[in-house]
C-alpha positions in Angstrom: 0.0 0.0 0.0 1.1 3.4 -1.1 2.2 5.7 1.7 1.2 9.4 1.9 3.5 11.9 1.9 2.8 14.8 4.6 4.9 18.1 5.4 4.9 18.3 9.2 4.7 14.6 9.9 7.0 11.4 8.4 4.6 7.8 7.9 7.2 4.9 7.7 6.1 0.7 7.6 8.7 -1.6 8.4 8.4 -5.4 9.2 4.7 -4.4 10.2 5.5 -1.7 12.5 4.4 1.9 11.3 6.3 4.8 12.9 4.8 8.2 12.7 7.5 10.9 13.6 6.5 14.4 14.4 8.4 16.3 12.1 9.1 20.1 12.9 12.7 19.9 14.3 13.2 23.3 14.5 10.1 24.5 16.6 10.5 21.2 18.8 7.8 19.9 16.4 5.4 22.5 17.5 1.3 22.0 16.6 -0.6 23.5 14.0 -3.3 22.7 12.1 -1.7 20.7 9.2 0.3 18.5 11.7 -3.2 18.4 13.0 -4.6 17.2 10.4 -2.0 15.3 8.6 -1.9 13.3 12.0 -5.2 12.4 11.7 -5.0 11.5 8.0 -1.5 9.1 9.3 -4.0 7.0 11.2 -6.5 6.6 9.0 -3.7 4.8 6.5 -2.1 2.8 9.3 -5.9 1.4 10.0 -6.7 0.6 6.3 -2.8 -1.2 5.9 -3.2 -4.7 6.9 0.5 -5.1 6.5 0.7 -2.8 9.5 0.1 -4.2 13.7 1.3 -1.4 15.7 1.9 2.5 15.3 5.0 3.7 17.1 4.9 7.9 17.5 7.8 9.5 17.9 9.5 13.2 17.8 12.5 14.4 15.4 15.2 16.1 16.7 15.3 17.0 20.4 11.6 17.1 21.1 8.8 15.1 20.7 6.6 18.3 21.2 6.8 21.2 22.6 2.9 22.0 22.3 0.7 24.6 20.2 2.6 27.0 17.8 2.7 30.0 19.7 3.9 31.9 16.4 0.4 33.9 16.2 1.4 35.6 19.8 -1.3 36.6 22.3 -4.4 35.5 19.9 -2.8 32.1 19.5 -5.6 29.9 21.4 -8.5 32.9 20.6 -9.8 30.5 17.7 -12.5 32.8 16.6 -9.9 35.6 15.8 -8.0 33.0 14.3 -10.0 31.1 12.3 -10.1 27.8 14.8 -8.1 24.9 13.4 -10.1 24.4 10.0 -10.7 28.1 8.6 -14.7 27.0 9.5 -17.1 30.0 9.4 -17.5 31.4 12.8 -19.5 29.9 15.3 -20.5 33.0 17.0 -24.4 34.0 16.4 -25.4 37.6 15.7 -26.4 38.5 19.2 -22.9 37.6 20.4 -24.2 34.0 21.5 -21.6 31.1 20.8 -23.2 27.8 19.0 -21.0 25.1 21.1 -22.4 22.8 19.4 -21.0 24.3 15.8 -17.8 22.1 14.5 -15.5 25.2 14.1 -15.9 25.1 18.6 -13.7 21.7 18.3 -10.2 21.6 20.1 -8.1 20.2 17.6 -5.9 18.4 19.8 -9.0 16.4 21.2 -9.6 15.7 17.1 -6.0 14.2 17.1 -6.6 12.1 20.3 -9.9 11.0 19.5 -8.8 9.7 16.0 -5.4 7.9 18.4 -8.0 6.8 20.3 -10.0 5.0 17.2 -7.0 3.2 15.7 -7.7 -0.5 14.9 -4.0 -0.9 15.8 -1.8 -0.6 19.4 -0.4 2.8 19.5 2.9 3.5 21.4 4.4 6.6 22.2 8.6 6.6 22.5 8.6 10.1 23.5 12.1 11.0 22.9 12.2 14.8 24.1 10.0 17.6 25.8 6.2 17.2 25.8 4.1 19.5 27.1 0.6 20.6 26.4 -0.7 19.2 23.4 2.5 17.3 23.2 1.8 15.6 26.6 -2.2 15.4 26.0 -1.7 13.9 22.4 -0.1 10.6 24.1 -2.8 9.9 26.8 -5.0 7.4 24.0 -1.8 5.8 23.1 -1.6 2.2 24.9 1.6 2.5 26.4 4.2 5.6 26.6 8.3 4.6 26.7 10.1 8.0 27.6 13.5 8.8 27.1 15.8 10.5 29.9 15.3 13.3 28.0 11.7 13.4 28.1 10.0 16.2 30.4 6.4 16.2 30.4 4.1 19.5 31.3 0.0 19.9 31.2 0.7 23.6 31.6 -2.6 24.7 30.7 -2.7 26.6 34.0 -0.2 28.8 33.3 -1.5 29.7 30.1 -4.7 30.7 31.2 -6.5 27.9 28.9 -8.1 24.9 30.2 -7.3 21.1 29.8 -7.6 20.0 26.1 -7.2 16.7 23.7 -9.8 14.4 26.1 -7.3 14.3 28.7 -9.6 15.0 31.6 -11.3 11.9 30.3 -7.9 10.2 30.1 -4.9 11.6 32.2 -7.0 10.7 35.6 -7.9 6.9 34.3 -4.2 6.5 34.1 -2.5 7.8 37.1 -5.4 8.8 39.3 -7.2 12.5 40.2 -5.0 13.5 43.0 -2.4 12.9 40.8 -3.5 14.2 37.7 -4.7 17.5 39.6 -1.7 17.8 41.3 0.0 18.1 37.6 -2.9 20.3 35.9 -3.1 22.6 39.0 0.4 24.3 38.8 1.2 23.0 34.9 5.1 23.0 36.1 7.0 20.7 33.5 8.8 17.4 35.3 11.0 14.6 34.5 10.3 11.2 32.7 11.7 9.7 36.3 8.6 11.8 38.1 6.4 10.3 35.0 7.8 6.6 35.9 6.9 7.1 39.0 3.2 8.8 38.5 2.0 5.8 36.1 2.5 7.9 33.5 4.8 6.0 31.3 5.7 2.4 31.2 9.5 2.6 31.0 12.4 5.0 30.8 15.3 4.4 28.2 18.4 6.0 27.2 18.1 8.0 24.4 19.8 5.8 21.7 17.4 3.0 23.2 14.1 4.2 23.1 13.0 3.2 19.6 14.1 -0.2 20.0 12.3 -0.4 22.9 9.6 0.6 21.4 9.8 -1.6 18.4 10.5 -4.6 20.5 6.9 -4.0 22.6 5.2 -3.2 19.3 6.7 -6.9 18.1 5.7 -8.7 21.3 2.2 -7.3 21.4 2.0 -9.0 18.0 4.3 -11.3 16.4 2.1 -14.1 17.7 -1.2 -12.7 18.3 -4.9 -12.4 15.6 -4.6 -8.9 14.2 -8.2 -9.2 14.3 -8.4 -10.4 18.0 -5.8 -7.4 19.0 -7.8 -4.6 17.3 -11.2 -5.7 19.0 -10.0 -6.1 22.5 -8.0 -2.3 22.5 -11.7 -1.2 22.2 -13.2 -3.6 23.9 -11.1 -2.2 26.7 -11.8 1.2 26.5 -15.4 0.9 26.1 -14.9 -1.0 29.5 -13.7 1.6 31.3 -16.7 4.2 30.6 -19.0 1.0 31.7 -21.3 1.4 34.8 -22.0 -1.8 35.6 -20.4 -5.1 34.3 -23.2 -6.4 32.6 -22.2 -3.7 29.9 -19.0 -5.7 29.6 -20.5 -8.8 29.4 -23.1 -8.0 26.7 -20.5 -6.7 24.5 -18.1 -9.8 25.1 -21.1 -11.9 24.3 -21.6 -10.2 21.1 -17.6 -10.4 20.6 -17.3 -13.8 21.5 -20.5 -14.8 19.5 -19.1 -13.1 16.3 -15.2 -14.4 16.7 -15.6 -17.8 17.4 -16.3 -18.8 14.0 -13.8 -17.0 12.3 -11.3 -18.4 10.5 -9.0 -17.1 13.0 -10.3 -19.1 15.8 -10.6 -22.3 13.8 -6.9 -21.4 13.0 -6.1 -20.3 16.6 -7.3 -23.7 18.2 -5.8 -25.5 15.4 -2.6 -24.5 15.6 -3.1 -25.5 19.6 -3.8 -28.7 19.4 -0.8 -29.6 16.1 1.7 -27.6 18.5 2.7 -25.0 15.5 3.1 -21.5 15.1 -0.6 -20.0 14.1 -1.1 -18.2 11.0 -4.0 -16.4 11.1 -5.6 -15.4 7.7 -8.7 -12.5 9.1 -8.0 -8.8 8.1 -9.0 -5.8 10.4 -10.1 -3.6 7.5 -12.5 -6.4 6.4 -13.8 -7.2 10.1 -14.2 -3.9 11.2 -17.1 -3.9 9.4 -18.7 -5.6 11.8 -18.0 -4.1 14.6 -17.3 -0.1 14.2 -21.3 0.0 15.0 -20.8 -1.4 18.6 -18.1 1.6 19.3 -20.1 4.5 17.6 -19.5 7.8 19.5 -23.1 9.8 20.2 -21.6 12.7 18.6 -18.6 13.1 17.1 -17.0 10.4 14.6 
């Protein structure tokens, strides 16, 4: 499958692993609307690429990312001034009345982690520099986050005089708990990747020359032996778990998930290859199956 070709972003596949590097060096890969948007247009390929099992994202240069583009000064985050993220028409009314509900109102960053959070694929962030805002909010719907000793993190929204963006009050207190995430979001100082290790917020700190193969090798072990098919329902299967008031929500969609998978060629092929003590090789496709099952995962609102 033909890769595109972006401007702020690199798309690389090799030996089933896509890496998606951030790609403005020389403003610490900064965020702007085409990085925006050419993010979101890097997952749609890695989800319709059967040849690909896991997305590593990454950082050129120094930085992974250093947040918004504060190029356009004081207006930067005044999005009606601005134009928002997409140019849109204006959502405010004639009396002076916002429409909220208008599409031009979106946070960009919470497009970008909502569209990380969608992937049919395990996402892992190798965070290999500063990350702080957007940069830091962007990697709470990846699956795991490796940082480097280099790595300083920062939700700095505080200090900005913004509020939290990119889902992550959805997110950053499901993964390292409130008092924790509050204690982080309240004074939006920027801290190490050994303060991250120790909040929950990353799985593992590597040296610098170390961090992508580290990353690689977790990408490879989550799949090397595993249904492609099996891996991409269960990541949302998980998720929709965790926004789940009672288990019996769990257990319908399991039902319907086990009902559907068990005669699939990959589970004839996954018992199979049991009980002849060989290595499985299971023949399903995500891009054909998830036509099945994107109707169980709908969002109410936004797609």
């Amino acid at each position: 499958m033909a890769l595109p070709e972006f401007e702020t972003i690199t798309l690389t596949v090799a030996e089933g692993i896509a890496t998606v590097t951030l790609n403005r060096p020389d403003t610490l890969n900064a965020f702007n609307g085409a990085m925006m948007r050419e993010l979101v247009a890097a997952f749609d390929a890695t989800d319709a690429d059967d040849a690909v099992r896991a997305v590593i994202v990454t950082g050129a240069g120094r930085g992974f990312c250093a947040g918004a583009d504060l190029s356009g000064g004081a207006a930067t985050f005044d999005y009606d001034s601005s134009g928002g993220w997409n140019g849109a028409e204006s959502p405010v009314r004639a009396d002076g009345s916002v429409d909220y509900a208008h599409p031009a109102v979106r946070d960009g960053g919470g497009i970008v982690a909502l569209r990380i959070f969608a992937s049919r694929k395990p996402v892992i962030g190798a965070i290999n520099g500063p990350a702080v805002g957007i940069g830091a909010t962007m990697t709470l719907p990846m699956d795991f986050r490796l940082a480097s000793e280099a790595a300083r993190f920062g939700f700095v929204f505080s200090r900005r005089g913004i509020a939290p963006e990119a889902t992550s009050t959805w997110f950053l207190p499901r993964l390292v708990g409130i008092g924790q995430a509050l204690e982080w979001c309240y004074s939006g100082r920027v801290f190490d990747a050994a303060e991250a290790l120790a909040g929950g917020l990353v799985k593992s700190v590597h040296a610098a020359e170390d961090l992508l193969p580290a990353a690689r090798a977790l990408a490879q072990a989550l799949t090397a032996e595993t249904s492609a098919v099996s891996v991409s329902l269960l990541r949302r299967m998980m998720y929709a778990g965790m926004g789940a008031t009672h288990p019996m929500e769990a257990h319908r969609l399991e039902s319907r998930a086990i009902w559907a998978r068990g005669a699939s060629d990959d589970a004839r092929e996954g018992v199979s290859s049991f009980l002849e003590k060989r290595a499985a090789v299971f023949p399903d496709r995500v891009s054909e199956a998830w036509g099945e099952f994107a109707p169980w995962f709908d969002a109410p609102e936004y797609r």
